[in-house]
N, C-alpha and C positions, 0 to 999 in steps of 0.2 A: 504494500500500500504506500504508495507515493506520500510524503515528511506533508503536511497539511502550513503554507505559509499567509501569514496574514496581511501581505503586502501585497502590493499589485508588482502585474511581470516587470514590469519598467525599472521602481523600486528594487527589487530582487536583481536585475542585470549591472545593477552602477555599484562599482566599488563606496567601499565606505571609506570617504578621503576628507582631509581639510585642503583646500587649495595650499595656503601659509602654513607652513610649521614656527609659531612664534617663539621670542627668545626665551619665554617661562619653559616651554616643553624642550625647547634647547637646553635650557639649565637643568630639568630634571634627569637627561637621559646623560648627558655628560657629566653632570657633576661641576661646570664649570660655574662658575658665577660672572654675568654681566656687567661690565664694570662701562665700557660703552655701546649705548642701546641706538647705532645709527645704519640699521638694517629695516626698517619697518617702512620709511618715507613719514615719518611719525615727525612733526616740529617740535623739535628738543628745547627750544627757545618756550615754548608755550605761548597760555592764550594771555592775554593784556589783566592788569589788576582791576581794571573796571569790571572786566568779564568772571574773574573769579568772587568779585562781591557782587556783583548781580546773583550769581548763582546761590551763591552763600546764603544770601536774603529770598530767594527762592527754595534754599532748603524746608525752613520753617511751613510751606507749603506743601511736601512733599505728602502730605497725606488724601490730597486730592488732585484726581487724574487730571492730566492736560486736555487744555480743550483741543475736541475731536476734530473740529473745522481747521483747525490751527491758524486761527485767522489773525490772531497780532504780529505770530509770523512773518506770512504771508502778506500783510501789508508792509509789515518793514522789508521787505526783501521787494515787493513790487517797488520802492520809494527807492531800495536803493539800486536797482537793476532799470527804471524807465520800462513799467512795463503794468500790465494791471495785475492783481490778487489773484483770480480768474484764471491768469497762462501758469501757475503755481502747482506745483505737486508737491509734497514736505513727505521725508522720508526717514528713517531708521538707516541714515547713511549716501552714499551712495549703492554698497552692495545693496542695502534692501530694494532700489530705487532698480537696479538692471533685474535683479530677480520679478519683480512687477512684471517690467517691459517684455521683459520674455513670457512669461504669462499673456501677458497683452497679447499676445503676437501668433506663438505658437501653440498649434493645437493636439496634446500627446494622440489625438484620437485620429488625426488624419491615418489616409490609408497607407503612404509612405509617410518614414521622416521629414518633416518640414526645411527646406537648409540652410543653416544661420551664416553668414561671412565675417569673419574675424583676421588678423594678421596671425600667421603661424609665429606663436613665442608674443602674441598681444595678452591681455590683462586674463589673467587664468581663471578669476573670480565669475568674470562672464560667462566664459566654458564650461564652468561649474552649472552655471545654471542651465543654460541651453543642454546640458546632458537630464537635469532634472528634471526638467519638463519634453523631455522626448524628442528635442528638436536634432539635427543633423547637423554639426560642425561642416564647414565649408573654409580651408584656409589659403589663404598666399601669403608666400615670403616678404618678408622685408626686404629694403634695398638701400642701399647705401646708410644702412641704423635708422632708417624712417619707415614708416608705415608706407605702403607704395598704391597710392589713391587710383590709379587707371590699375594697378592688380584688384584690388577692393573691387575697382568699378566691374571692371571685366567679369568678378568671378560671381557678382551680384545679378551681372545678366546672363549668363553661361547657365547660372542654377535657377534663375528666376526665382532669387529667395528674397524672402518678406521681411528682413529684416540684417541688419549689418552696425557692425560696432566700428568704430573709430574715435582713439583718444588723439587729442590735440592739444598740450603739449601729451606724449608719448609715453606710458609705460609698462616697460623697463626702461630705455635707451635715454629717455628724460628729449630726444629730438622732438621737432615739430615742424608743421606749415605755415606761411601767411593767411592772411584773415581771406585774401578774394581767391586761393585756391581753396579752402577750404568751404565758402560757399557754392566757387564753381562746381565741385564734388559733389555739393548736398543735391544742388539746382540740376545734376547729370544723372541722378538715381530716377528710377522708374517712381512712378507714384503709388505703386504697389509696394513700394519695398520703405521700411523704418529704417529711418538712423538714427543710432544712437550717438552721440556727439558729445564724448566724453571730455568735459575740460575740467577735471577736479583739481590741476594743476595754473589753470588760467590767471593765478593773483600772483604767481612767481615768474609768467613767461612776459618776454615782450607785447608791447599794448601792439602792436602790429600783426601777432598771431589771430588773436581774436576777433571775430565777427563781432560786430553791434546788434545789440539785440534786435534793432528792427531788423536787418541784415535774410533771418529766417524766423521771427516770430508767427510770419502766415503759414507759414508752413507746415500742413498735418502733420507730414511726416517724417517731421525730424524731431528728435526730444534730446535737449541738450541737460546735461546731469553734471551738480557742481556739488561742493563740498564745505563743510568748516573744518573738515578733519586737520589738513596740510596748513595755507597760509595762517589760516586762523587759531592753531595751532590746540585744537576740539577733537580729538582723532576718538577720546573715551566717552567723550558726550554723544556719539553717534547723531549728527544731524545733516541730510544730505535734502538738496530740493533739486526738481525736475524746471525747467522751462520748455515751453513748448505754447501750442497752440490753443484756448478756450477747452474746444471739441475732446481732442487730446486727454489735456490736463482730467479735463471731468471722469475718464474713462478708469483713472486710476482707484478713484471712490468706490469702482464695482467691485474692489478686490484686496487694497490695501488693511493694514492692520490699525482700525481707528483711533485706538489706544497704546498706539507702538510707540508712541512719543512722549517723553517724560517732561514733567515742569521745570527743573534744573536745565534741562539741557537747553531748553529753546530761549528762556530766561539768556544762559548766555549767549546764544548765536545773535538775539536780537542787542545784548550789549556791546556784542563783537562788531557790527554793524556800524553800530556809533561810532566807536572809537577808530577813526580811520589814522590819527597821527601813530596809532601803535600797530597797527597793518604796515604800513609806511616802514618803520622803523625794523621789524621782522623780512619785510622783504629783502630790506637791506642787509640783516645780517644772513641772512639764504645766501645773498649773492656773494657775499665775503666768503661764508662756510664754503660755497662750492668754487674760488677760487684759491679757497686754500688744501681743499681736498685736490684737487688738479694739479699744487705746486708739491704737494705729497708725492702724488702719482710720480710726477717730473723727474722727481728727486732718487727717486725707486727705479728707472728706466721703464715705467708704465705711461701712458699716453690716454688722461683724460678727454672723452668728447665733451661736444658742449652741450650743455643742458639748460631747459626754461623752466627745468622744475625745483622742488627742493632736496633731489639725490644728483648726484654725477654716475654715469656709467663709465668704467674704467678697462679699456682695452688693453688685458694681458698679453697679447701679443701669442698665446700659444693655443692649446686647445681649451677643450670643459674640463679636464682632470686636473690642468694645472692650475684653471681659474678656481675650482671645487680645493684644489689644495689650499690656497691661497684662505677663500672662508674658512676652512675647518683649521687654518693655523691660526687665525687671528680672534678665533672665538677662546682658543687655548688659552689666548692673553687677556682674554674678557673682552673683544671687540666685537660684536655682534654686528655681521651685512649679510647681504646677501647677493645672490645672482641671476641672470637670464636662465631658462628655463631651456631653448632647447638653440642648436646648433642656425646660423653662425653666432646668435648673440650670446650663448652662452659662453664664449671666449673670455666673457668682460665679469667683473663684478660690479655690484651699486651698492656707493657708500650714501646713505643720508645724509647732509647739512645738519650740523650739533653745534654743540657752543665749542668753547676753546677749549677745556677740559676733555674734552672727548677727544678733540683732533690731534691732540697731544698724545694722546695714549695708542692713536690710531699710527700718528711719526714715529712714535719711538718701536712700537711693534711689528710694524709692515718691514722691515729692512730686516728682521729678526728670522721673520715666516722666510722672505726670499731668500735668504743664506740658508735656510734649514731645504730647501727642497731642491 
């Protein structure tokens, strides 16, 4: 008699994975202790002191739910994006925000897999889901450490699929596009197919990357997805919102989790908002972090690319085993990164933007690992 399971087939075919192995379960299974935590893309800098006593004063609330509309939100983000309440979706992150979309989109019940287009070695979190809701991975290579938008495009029409990711700035590689190829992209997709328009990194890239919201706000079918986790330096408050179209935005109400969003957290995003002199001041120290992780690299015979986000991707020059060596020796020394996932990017590592204490630990240990291997 066949073992009787209580999951559907789907469920039962997908391994049981975390996308991330984080630095906690790094420390459990080695033994090591994290001494610097700049593997996550996580802002070691954090969030502004206005933001933590908004929160603070929002604790004392904590015994009743956040409101379900999330409409204070929602209007401080319309006020500070030019945009109305309306083209607003509010989320449990960004991951919670692409898990929706793909819900949105694909249907486990069609009679084939539905086929999703992603960059081979793009954000794995996505992958994750499009496996969980039954959809069909569809991927093209990267090209020259950028996402390759006419591959995207090509492979969008080749599958006739309903949906396609692209982050802008980029990760892992931390590259990116300007603002008018990245609408020309949107404006080349079939009207049958969704993009997702990832810019969780958009407050550390050049204002030149970035469309203007009027740019694709009419547009059903794009849904751009941003974050407080990175610039704003929120990555434990989980608060992510969608932009996109009225029609769109309302679609997510059929399915989201109305009380997914805690009082504290939004409490701060909405402080975070305010205080644009301390935005200001963080992205500055992003950009010093990531050219002092590059003069690391330099100094090491390693060869940082350039990035608009808050990590550098660091071209080892040789294969994955020696990039993979590289992490598992600097974690020995308490430095926690990480790396690209699969071939050619995984040659490189990504270090996060930290403060100086970190970067410090990270110079004095990088030349220690390369002598040992």
């Amino acid at each position: 008699m066949p073992a009787f399971s209580r999951f559907t087939p789907l469920i039962n075919s997908l391994p049981s994975t975390v996308p991330f192995v984080g630095p906690e379960a790094l420390e459990r299974k080695s033994g090591a202790v994290v001494k610097a935590r700049i593997g996550a893309n996580e802002n070691g800098f954090g969030p502004a002191p206005s933001v933590i006593a908004a929160m603070t004063e929002a604790a004392t609330g904590i015994w009743k739910y956040a409101d379900p509309e999330n409409f204070d939100l929602k209007a401080a983000l319309a006020a500070h994006l030019n945009c109305k309440p309306e083209n607003l979706a509010i989320g449990e992150g960004v991951d919670s925000l692409l898990g929706q979309i793909v819900r949105l989109v694909i249907d486990p019940a069609a009679a084939t897999p539905m086929p999703v287009v992603n960059s081979f070695g793009g954000y794995p979190t996505f992958n994750f889901h499009v496996a969980g809701f039954g959809g069909r991975l569809v991927t093209t290579p990267y090209v020259n450490d950028r996402e390759d938008l006419n591959g995207l495009l090509d492979a969008v029409r080749r599958e006739n699929a309903p949906l396609v990711y692209f982050a802008n700035p980029d990760n892992p590689m931390g590259s990116w596009w300007e603002a008018d190829e990245v609408v020309a992209f949107a404006k080349a997709l079939p009207e049958t197919t969704l993009l997702v328009l990832d810019e969780a990194y958009c407050e550390t890239a050049p204002a030149s990357s970035t469309p203007s919201i009027e740019a694709l706000i009419d547009m059903p079918n794009v849904i751009r997805t941003r974050t407080f986790s990175k610039a704003y330096g929120m990555a434990g408050a989980r608060v992510g919102y969608a932009i996109t179209t009225e029609g769109t935005a309302k679609a997510f109400d059929k399915i989201r989790n109305h009380f997914g969003m805690n009082r504290i957290a939004v409490a701060g995003a909405i402080a975070a908002l305010k205080d644009k002199a301390y935005l200001k001041q963080v992205v500055g120290n992003i950009k010093a972090s990531r050219e002092r992780i590059g003069a690391i690299a330099a100094a090491n015979g390693l060869k940082a690319l350039p990035s608009a986000t808050n990590f550098v991707a660091i071209d080892c020059g040789r294969d994955a085993a020696y990039a993979r060596a590289i992490v598992d020796g600097l974690l020995g020394h308490g430095v926690f990164i990480r790396m690209p996932g699969v071939e050619p990017l995984n040659r490189c590592i990504r270090i996060s933007a930290g403060k100086e204490p970190d970067m410090a630990l990270l110079e004095a240990a990088l030349p220690q690992v390369l002598k040992s291997l």
